[in-house]
N, C-alpha and C positions, 0 to 999 in steps of 0.2 A: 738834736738836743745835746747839748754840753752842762759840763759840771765842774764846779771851781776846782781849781790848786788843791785848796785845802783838804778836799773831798776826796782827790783823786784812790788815796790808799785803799778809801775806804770802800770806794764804786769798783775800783778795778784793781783788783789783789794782783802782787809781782808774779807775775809767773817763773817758775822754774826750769832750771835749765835742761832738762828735759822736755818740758816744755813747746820750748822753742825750738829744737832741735827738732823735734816732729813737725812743725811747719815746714821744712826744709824738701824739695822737690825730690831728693836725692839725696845719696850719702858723700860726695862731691860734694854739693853747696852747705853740708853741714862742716867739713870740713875747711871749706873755703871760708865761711862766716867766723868761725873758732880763729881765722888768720889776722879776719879787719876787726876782731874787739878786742880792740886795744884803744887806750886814751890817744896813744901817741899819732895813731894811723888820723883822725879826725881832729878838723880845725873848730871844729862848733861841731858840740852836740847839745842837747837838752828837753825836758820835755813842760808841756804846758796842757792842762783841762783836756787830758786821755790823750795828748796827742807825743808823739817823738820823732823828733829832727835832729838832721845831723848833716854835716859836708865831710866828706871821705874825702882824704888823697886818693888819685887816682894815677892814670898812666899820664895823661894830658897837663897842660897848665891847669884847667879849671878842674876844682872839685865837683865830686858826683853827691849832688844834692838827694836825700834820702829822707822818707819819711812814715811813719806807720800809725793810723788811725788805731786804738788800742781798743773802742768800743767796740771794732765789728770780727777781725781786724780786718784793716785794708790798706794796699802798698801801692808806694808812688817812689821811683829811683829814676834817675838822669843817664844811668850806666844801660850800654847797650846791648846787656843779657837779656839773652828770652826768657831764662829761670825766673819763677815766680813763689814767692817773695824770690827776690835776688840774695847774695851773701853779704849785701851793705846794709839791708831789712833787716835780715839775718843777725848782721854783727850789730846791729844799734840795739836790739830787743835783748842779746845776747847779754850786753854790757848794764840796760837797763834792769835786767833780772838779780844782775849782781849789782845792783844800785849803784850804779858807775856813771848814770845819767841826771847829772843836775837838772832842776827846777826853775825855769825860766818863766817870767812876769809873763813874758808875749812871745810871738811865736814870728816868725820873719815871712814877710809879704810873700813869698812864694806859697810857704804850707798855709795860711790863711787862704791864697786864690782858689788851692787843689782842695781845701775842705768847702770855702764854698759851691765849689762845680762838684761835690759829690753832695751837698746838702740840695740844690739846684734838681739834681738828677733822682734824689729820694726824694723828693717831692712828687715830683711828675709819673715816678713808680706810682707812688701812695696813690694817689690820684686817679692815674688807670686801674688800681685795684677795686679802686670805691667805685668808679663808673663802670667795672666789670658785672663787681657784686648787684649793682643796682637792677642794672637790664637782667639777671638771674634771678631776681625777686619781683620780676615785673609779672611773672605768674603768666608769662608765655610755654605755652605746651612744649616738652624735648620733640624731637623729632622723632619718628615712631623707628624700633628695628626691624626694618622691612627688611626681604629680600635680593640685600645688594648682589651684585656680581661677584663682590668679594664672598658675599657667606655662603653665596653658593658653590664659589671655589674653596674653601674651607672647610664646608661640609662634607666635600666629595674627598680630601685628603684627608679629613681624621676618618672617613668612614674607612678608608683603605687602612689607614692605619688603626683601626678596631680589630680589622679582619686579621691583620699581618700579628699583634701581638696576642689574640688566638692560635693564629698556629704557634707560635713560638712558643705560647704557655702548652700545646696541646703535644708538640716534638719536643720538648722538655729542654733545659739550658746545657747542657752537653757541648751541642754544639754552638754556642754564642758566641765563640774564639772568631766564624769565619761570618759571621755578619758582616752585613754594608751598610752600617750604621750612616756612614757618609752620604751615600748614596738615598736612602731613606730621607735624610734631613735635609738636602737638595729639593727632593716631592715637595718637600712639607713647605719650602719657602717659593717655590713654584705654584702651589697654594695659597700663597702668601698665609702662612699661619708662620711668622716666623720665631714665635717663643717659643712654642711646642718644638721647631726644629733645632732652636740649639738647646734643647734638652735631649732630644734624643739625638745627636751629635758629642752629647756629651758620656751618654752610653759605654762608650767605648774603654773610657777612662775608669770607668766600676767595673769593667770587665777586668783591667792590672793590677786592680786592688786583692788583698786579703779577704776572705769571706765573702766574696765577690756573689756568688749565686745567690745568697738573702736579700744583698742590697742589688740588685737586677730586677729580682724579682717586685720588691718594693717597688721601683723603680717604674716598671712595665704597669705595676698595680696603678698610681699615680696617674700619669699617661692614659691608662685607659679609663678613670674616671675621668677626666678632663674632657676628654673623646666626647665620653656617654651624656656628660652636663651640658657639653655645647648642644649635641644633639637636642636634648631637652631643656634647653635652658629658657622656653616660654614656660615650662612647671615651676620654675625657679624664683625664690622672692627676687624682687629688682636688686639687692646688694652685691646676692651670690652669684645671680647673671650679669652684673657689670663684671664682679672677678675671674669668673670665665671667659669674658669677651677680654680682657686684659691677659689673663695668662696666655691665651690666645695666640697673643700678639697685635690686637684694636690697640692704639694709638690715645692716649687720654691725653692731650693739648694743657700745656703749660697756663693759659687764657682761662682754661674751663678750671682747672685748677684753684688759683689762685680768683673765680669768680666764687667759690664754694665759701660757706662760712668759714670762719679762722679762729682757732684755736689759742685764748691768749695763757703762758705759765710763765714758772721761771724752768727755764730748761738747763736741768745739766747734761753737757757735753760729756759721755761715759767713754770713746773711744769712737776709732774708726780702724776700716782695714780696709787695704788697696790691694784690688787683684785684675792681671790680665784678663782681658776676655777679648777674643780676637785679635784684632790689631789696634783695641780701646783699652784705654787702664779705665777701672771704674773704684770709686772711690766712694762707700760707704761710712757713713759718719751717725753713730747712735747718741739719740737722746730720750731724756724722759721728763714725764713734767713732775716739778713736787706739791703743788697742788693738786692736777688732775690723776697724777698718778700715769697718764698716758706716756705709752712708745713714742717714739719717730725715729727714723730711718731716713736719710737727707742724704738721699743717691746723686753722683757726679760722672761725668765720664769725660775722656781727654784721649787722641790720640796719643799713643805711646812716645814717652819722649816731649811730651806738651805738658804744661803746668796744669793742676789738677787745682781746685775753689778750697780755701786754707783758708776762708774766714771763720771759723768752727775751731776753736780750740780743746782740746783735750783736756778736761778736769778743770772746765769754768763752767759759770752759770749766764745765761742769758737770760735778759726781761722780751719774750717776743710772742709775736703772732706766726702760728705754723697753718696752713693749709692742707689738710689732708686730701692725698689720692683716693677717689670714690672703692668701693667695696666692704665685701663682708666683716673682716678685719682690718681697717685701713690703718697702716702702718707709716709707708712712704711719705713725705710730706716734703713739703718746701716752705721755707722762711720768705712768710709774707712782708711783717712789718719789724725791725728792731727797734726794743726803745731803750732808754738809760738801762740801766743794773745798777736796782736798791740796793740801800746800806743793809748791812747785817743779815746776811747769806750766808751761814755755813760752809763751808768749804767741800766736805765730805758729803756726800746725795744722801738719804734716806735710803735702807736696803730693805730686807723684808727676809726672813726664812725661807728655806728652800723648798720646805712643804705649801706657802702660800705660792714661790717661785713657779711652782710645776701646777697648781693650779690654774696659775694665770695662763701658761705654756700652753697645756689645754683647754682654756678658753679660747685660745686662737687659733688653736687646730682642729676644732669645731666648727667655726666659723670659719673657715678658710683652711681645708686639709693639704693645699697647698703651700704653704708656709715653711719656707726654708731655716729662717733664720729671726730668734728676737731676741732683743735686748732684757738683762734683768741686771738687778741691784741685789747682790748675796750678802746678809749682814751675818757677822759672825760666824764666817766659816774660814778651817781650818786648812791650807792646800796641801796636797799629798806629789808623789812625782805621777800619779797617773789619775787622779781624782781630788775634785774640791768642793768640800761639806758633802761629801758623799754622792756627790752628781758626777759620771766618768768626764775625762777629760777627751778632747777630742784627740785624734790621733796625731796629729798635727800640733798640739798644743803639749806634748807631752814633757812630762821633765823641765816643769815651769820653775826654775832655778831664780831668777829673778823675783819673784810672787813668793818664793819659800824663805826667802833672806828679807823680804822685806817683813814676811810674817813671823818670822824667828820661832814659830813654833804656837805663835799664840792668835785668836780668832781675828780679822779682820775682814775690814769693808772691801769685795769686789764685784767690780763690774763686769757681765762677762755676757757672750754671744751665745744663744743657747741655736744648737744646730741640732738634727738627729742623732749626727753623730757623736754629741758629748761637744761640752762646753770650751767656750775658747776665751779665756780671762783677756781681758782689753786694759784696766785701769784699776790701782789698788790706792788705800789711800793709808799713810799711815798713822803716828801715834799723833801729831801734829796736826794732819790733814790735810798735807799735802800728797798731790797727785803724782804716782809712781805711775808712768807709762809704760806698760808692759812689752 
C-alpha cells in the first residue's frame, strides 16, 4: 500500500541523522555515506509516495542507480558492495534527513519495476501466512512429546549435569578458576541440548568478572532448574514446557511461527543492540505496542562481517502484525504482515513509572525465570553516571554521558533494556521528541 506526496510528512516523519547513521553495517559505511551526501555527487535524486531515488556518480561511465523503500525500510543499489544498506542508501537517506531531497510527481521505470517485484513478493508472503494460519486452525492434533532419540539424549546430559553442579555447590566455588567449563559444554551439544551448552560455555566469562561467586552461583541455580523442569516438564502447563523444550535448545520453525495468531499494534522501535556470539553477530531489535502495551524482541543473526536485517528503525512507529514465539512469556517475535503508518503518532512512546516498570519485570520472571533481558519505557526519569530513576545501571552502560546532556538535569523519556544486571538505556527522546540514539 502506498500513500500520496502530500501525506508523505505526515505518514513517515524525517528521520534524523542519527537516525540513519544506525542503519549503517559499520562504522566505515557511515563514514563512507557522510562522503556521497552531497548534491554535487548525484545526477537525480528525489523522492515520491515513501519512496527515495537517486543516480550517484560512480567509478564507471554509468551511475549506480539507488533506492530506499522508506515504509519498511528496504534497499536496492546497482553498486557492487556486499554492505547492506550500502553508502549510496546511506547518503540519499542522509541528504533526505536534511531535506536535501526534492519531490518528484513520479518515480523513474526502474524504482517502479523494484517496487513492483517487492509488492509481487509481499503478497505471496501474505498468502503463505494465511494458508499457514489456516491448516493451524484446522483443529488437527500437535504431534504428541514422545520419547524421541533426542530427549533421550538430552535427558541423560542434563541428568549428568544435575549431578556435576551438586558437586560443585557441595566443594564450594573456591575452586571454579580450574573448571572445564569448555569441555562440559562440548557433553551438552553431544546431547544435542545446545542452549544449555552455550550457557554453560559462557561460565567462564562470570568467573573474570567482579563479585563473581553471587553471579556463579545464580548462574548454576538457573542451570539447574532448567535441568529439574525438563525432567519434569510432563507436570508442567503446556506454555512453561514449550519454554523448557526451547531453552533447551528444540528448534521452533519459522512456518510454526508465523502459522500462530498475529499480533496487530502500532510498534515503537525503542532500540537495538548487536553482539558477537560465536562466529554469528546477533542483532536484537526492541519493540512495544501502544495499544497492547506488549514486548517484542525481533532477534536476527548474520555471520560476522555479513549485513545484519535494518528494516526496523530506531525511534519510528510501525502499523503491523508481529507473531509471537510460543511460551510462558513470549517475547521474541517476528514481523508477520506491515501496513501503512497512520497519521498523527506521536513521536515519543508512552513510558510508565519505574515502580509499574519492575512490576511488569516481575511478571515476566514469573512466568519465565529464565528471562535475560526486556524492554521498558522509563517516563520521567532522571539519569545519574551510575543509575536511572533510581534502577542501577548496568556495568557496561555506566557514565551515560550522552543520556545526561541530552537530559540536562531534567526528567526525561527512556527507553532502556532491563538485564539482571542493571539497565542499559537504548533511546531517549527529547524536549521536541525527537529520538536520541544512545
Amino acid at each position: 500500500m502506498s500513500v500520496g506526496v502530500a501525506s508523505l510528512r505526515q505518514v513517515i516523519e524525517r528521520w534524523s541523522r542519527d537516525q540513519v547513521l544506525a542503519l549503517a553495517p559499520d562504522a566505515s559505511s557511515q563514514k563512507a555515506a557522510q562522503g556521497v551526501a552531497a548534491a554535487a555527487k548525484w545526477s537525480l535524486r528525489g523522492t515520491t509516495d515513501g519512496v527515495l531515488f537517486g543516480e550517484c556518480k560512480g567509478s564507471g561511465a554509468k551511475p549506480y542507480l539507488a533506492c530506499v523503500d522508506l515504509g519498511e525500510p528496504a534497499y536496492r543499489c546497482s553498486c557492487p558492495s556486499r554492505k547492506f544498506p550500502c553508502k549510496h542508501a546511506l547518503g540519499l537517506m542522509l541528504m533526505w534527513s536534511a531535506d536535501g531531497v526534492p519531490v518528484h510527481e513520479a518515480a523513474p521505470q526502474w524504482v517502479m519495476e523494484w517496487l513492483e517485484g517487492r509488492a509481487e513478493r509481499a503478497a505471496k508472503s501474505a498468502a503463505k501466512i494465511e494458508t499457514a494460519r489456516t491448516r493451524a486452525g484446522s483443529g488437527e492434533p500437535a504431534a504428541p512429546d514422545g520419547e524421541s532419540v533426542r530427549h533421550t539424549r538430552v535427558a541423560a546430559g542434563l541428568a549428568e549435569l544435575e549431578r556435576w553442579l551438586a558437586d560443585q555447590v557441595r566443594q564450594g566455588l573456591a575452586g571454579a578458576a580450574g573448571h572445564d567449563w569448555d569441555g562440559l559444554a562440548k557433553r551438552l551439544i553431544d546431547a544435542q541440548a545446545p542452549a544449555v551448552a552455550g550457557v554453560v560455555s559462557r561460565l567462564g566469562r562470570v568467573r573474570a568478572e567482579d563479585g563473581w561467586p553471587g553471579r556463579l552461583l545464580e548462574e548454576y541455580a538457573l542451570i539447574n532448574l532448567l535441568a529439574v523442569a525438563y525432567r519434569r516438564r510432563a507436570e508442567l502447563p503446556g506454555p512453561l514446557a514449550r519454554t523448557v523444550l526451547i531453552r533447551a535448545g528444540f528448534p521452533v520453525t519459522r512456518e510454526e511461527v508465523l502459522s500462530g495468531p498475529a499480533v496487530r499494534d502500532l510498534w515503537d522501535v525503542l532500540g537495538r543492540r548487536d553482539e558477537e556470539e560465536d562466529r554469528l553477530t546477533a542483532r536484537r531489535v526492541w519493540l512495544r505496542g501502544r495499544r497492547t502495551g506488549r514486548a517484542a524482541l525481533v532477534l536476527s543473526f548474520a555471520p560476522q562481517g555479513q549485513p545484519l536485517d535494518a528494516s526496523l528503525v530506531t525511534g519510528t512507529t510501525i502499523d503491523a502484525e508481529l507473531a509471537y514465539y510460543p511460551g510462558a512469556a513470549p517475547l521474541r517475535a517476528l514481523v508477520a504482515i506491515r501496513h501503512d503508518r497512520p497519521d498523527g503518532v506521536s513521536a515519543a512512546p508512552p513510558g510508565v513509572a519505574v515502580e509499574e516498570a519492575l512490576d511488569e519485570v516481575a511478571r515476566a520472571l514469573g512466568e519465565d525465570p529464565w528471562t535475560e533481558s526486556w524492554p521498558l519505557v522509563l517516563a520521567g526519569v532522571v539519569p545519574g553516571q551510575a543509575a536511572l530513576g533510581g534502577l542501577p545501571l548496568h556495568p557496561r552502560a555506566r557514565d551515560p554521558w550522552r543520556l545526561i546532556a541530552v537530559s540536562g538535569g531534567r526528567p526525561v523519556t527512556v527507553a532502556t533494556e532491563w538485564t539482571p544486571r542493571g539497565v542499559r538505556p537504548l533511546t531517549a527522546w527529547d524536549d521536541d521528541g525527537t529520538a536520541v540514539i544512545l
